[in-house]
GUPAVO-655069 format. One record per residue (C-alpha): x, y, z negated; residue in three letters. Coordinates in steps of 0.2 Angstrom, whole numbers, plus 5000, padded with zeros to 4 digits. Each point is the difference from the previous one (the first is absolute). Example, Ala and Ser with C-alpha at 12.3 -4.5 7.8 and 13.67 -1.06 7.14 Angstrom:
506249784961ala500650175003ser
This chain:
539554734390unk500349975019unk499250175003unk501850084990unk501850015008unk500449924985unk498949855003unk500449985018unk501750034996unk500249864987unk498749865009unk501150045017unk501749994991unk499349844989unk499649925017unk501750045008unk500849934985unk499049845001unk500349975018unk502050014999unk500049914985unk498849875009unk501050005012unk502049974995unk499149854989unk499149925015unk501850035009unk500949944989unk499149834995unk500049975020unk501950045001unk500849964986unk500049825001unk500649995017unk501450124996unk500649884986unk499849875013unk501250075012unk501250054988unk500049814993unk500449935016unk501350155003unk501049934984unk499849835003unk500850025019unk501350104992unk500549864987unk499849855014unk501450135010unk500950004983unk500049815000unk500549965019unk501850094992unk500249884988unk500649805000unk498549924996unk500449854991unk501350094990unk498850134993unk498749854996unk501449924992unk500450174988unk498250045000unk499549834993unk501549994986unk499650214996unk497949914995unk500849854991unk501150124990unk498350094996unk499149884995unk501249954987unk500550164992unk498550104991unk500850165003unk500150045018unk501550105004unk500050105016unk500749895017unk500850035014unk498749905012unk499250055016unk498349954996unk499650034982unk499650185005unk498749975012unk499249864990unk499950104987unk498950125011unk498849835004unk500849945014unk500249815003unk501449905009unk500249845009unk501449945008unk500149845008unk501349915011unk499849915017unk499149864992unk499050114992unk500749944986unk499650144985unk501850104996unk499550154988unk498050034995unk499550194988unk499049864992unk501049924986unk498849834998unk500749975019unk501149845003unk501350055013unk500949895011unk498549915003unk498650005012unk498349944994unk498950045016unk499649855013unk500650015019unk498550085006unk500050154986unk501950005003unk499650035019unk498650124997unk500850124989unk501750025010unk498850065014unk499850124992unk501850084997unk500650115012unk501650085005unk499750195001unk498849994986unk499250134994unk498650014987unk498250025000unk498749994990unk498749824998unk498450054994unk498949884990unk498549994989unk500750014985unk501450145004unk501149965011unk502050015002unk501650125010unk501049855007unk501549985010unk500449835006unk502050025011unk501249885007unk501950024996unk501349915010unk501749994993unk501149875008unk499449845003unk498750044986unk498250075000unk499250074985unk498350025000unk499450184988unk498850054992unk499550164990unk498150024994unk499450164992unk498149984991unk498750125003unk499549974983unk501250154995unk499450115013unk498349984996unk500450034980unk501050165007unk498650075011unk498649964986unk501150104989unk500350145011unk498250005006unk499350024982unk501550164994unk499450065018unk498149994997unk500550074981unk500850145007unk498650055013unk498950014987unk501050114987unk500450115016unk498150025004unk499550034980unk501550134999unk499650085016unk498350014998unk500250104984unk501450115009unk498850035015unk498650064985unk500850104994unk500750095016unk498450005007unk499350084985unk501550124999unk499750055017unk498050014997unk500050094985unk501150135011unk498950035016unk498549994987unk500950174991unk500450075018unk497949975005unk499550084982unk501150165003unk499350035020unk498349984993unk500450144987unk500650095015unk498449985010unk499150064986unk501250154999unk500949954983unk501850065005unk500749964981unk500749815003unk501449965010unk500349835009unk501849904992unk501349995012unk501249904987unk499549835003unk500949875004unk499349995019unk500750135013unk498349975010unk499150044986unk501150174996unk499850065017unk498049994997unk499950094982unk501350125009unk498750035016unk498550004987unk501050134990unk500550105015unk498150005007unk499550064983unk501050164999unk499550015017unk498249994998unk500350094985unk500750155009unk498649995015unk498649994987unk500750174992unk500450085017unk498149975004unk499350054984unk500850175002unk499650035017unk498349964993unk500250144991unk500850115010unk498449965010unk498850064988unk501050164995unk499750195008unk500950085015unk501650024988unk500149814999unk499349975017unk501750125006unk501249924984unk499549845010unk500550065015unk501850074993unk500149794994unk499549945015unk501450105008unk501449934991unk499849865011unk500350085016unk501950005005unk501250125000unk500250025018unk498150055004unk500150134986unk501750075007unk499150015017unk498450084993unk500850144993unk500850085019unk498649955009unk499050114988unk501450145003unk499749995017unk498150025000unk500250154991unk501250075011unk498949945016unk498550124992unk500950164995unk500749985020unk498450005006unk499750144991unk501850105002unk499950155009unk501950074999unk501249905010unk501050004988unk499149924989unk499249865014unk502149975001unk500149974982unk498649904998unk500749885014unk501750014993unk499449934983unk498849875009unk501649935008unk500949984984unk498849894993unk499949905019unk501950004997unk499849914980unk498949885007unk501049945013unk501450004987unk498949894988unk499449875012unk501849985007unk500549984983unk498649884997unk500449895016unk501950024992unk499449924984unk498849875007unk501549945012unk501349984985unk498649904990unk499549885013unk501949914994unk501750005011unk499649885012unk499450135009unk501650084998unk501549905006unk501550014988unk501950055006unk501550034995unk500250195001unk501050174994unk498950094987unk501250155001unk499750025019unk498449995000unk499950134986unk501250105007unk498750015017unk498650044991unk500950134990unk500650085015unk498150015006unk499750114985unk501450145000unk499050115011unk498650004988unk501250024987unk500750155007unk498550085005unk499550034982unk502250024996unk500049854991unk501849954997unk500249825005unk501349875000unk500249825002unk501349884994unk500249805005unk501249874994unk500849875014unk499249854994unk498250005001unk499249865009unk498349924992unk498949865007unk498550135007unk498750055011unk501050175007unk498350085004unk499049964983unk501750074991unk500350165012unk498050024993unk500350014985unk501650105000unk499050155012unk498749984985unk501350054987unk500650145009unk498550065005unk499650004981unk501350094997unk499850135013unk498250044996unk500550034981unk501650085000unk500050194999unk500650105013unk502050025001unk500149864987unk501349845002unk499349835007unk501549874999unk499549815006unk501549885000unk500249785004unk501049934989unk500549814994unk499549984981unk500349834996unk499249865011unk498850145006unk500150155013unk499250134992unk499350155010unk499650164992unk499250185001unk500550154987unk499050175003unk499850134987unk498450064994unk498849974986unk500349824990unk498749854998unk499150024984unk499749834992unk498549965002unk500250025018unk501549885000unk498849854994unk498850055017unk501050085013unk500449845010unk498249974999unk498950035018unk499150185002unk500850054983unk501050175002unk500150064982unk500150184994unk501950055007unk500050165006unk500950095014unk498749935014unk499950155010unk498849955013unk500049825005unk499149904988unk500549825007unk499049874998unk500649934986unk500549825008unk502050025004unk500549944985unk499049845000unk500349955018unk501950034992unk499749864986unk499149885011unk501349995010unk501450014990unk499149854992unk499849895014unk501950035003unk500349924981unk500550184996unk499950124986unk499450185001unk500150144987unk500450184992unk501050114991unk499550174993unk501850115003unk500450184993unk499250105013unk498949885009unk499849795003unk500649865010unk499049885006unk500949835004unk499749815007unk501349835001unk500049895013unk501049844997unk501850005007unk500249875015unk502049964997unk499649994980unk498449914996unk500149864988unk499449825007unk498750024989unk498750125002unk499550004983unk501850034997unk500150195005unk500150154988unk499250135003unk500650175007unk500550134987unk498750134995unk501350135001unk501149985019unk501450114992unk500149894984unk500449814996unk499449864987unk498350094999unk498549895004unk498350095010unk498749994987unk498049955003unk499550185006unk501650005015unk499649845006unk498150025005unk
């Protein structure tokens, strides 16, 4: 049994229990009657305070004819004296003038107004009174007794008083409270015994299903699952990792199994093997593979070039690839600088529309190269919480996008205007719309879809992810709008002057710039 959780557990907390119970009734048999103790001689200094107030032979006199009344009527009514409360709680009086002469006694049997001890009793015993008396406790063999022994001087008068409290109630009180205490231990140590069994066996029974299903696991029998309903979190979070570790053994046990396979197959397989292992291998080292290939080719048929004009075009091409690589590595470093968070990036308060309008200017010579109309439009109130250079990025990445596929002596129209609590910048060019399955993927890094009107630069197929990325990071929005004759491409950044006090508060921009009420769906806001 000690070998189980279960049996440790119950034998530990059994013990525990013990020990506390144990414990508070050791505690409480050494305190308890000390307590009751102090408390007595508390009450008793109390009631000697409450009788230094009063005239003493007056409240013997109506102390005495409230007990002669008593005696003589069976039916007690309730009084108005002093001391029948506390009497009735065991406490004794004795009140006795300056002969020590007996003037009121609890004791009905006493004669008062006499004094029956000799001189040298007498002598002995009003020693004993003192003025600031307090009460204190006179142990004996067979008990002992709270006392309070005090001198009262009223006049020309001395009363001598006394007030006894037996321990005889104290030890009744403390027996009875010692044997409900011991009573109560003992129903608390059979009650939580059986609580503790069976929350050890609850808890056993659990790891002990938890154990059977990692040894199914070990001998690859994937078909149980570890419960993660009990009543234990701990024990949810282990059938969840057991669970977790299964699926995942599961999945390594059937990856090797079919490169096993794959191992045993002919060249076809050996090469279908090789088209899977390749899957793994990033997008960018296959984007670079491909003009570095390019460029080997071109480098041979130079070597071999006899016409001038030949060598020239050979170079001419090589470049253009030199050219893309460049472009992809910048865009690369471009994306691994807008990932790495803001920090990097200090945020302040800027104009959206004059950074736009900058960068837009930039590009009216390429535009009017290939006779591209262009035109750009700005409302006055455009201020965003930004990082100007990310943002300037991303708008040169929308135009550039919209120079590379816009047809010669077509329209490109970008504009900055306020849509709600957002600026919105955004880019119209004609030319061939997005079909929708390109829509879903365009935003999506080295993805350039099958929109034609490419004439010869390919891009790299990055702009518009380095465009979400930052948008993003700015709490921004980004999408798209297929047009009559061509598409606009658009992103949100959230107005500075406008923004609700709570992020969560903000709407987002509309899909449409030129429309209002109408909500971006999931496929404009990647």
């Amino acid at each position: 049994m000690m070998k189980t959780i279960s049996g440790r557990l119950l034998v530990i907390l059994v013990l525990l229990l013990t020990a506390v119970s144990g414990g508070v009734g050791i505690l409480y048999s050494g305190v308890t009657r000390h307590f009751f103790i102090r408390e007595q001689c508390k009450m008793l200094d109390e009631v000697y305070e409450l009788l230094l107030q009063e005239d003493i032979p007056a409240l013997c006199e109506e102390e005495n004819r409230i007990k002669e009344l008593a005696s003589e009527d069976e039916w007690e009514e309730p009084s108005d004296s002093l001391l029948e409360p506390y009497e009735n709680n065991n406490l004794r009086f004795r009140i006795r003038d300056g002969e020590f002469k007996l003037l009121y006694a609890t004791n009905k049997s006493s004669q008062t107004g006499v004094n029956t001890l000799d001189e040298e009793q007498t002598r002995r015993r009003m020693e004993r009174y003192q003025e600031n008396a307090k009460a204190e406790y006179e142990g004996k063999a067979n008990g002992g007794r709270v006392v309070l022994r005090g001198i009262r001087v009223q006049g020309d008068d001395t009363f001598y008083i006394q007030i006894i409290q037996s321990s005889f109630v104290i030890n009744r009180s403390t027996a009875y409270a010692r044997r409900v205490l011991f009573l109560v231990i003992a129903l608390f140590l059979v009650f939580g015994t059986v609580c503790v069994r069976m929350l050890s066996r609850e808890i056993g029974r659990s790891v002990g299903d938890a154990a059977r299903v990692a040894q199914k696991i070990a001998d690859k029998d994937f078909s149980e699952k570890a419960s993660e309903t009990t009543k234990y979190r701990e024990l949810n979070e282990l059938g969840a990792s057991i669970n977790e570790m299964s699926g995942q053994i599961q999945s390594y046990v059937q990856d090797l199994e079919t490169y096993n396979r794959l191992l045993q197959q002919d060249n076809q397989r050996r090469a279908e093997l090789e088209q899977h292992r390749k899957r793994f291998v990033n997008n960018v080292s296959h984007e670079l593979k491909t003009p570095l290939a390019i460029m080997s080719g071109q480098m041979e048929l130079l070597s071999m070039a006899q016409d001038a004009e030949k060598r020239q075009q050979y170079c001419d091409s090589a470049m253009e690839e030199v050219q893309r690589m460049n472009e992809m590595v910048s865009s690369m470093l471009q994306i691994f600088s807008v990932e790495e968070g803001l920090e990097l990036f200090p945020m302040e308060r800027m104009d959206l529309g004059s950074v736009a309008k900058t960068a837009f200017q930039d590009f009216l010579p390429l535009f009017e190269k290939r006779g591209i109309q262009a035109e750009y439009t700005q409302t006055s109130d455009c201020l965003v919480n930004g990082n100007p250079e990310n943002l300037r990025r991303a708008v040169s990445n929308f135009l550039m996008n919209a120079y590379r596929y816009a047809p010669e002596g077509s329209q490109v129209r970008a504009a900055v205007s306020l849509n709600g609590s957002y600026v919105l910048f955004s880019v119209y060019n004609d030319g061939e719309q997005i079909v929708g399955k390109d829509m879903d993927r365009i935003w999506d890094s080295f993805y350039q879809g099958d929109a034609i009107g490419r004439e010869h630069d390919e891009g790299t197929g990055l702009g518009l992810y380095i465009v979400k990325s930052i948008v993003s990071q700015h709490g921004g929005a980004c999408g798209l709008e297929n047009r009559e004759h061509g598409v606009e491409f658009w992103f949100g950044i959230p107005h500075l002057m406008s923004q609700p006090e709570e992020a969560g508060q903000q709407e987002k921009p509309d899909a449409n710039p030129h429309n209002s009420g109408e909500t971006p769906n999931k496929e404009q806001t990647q």
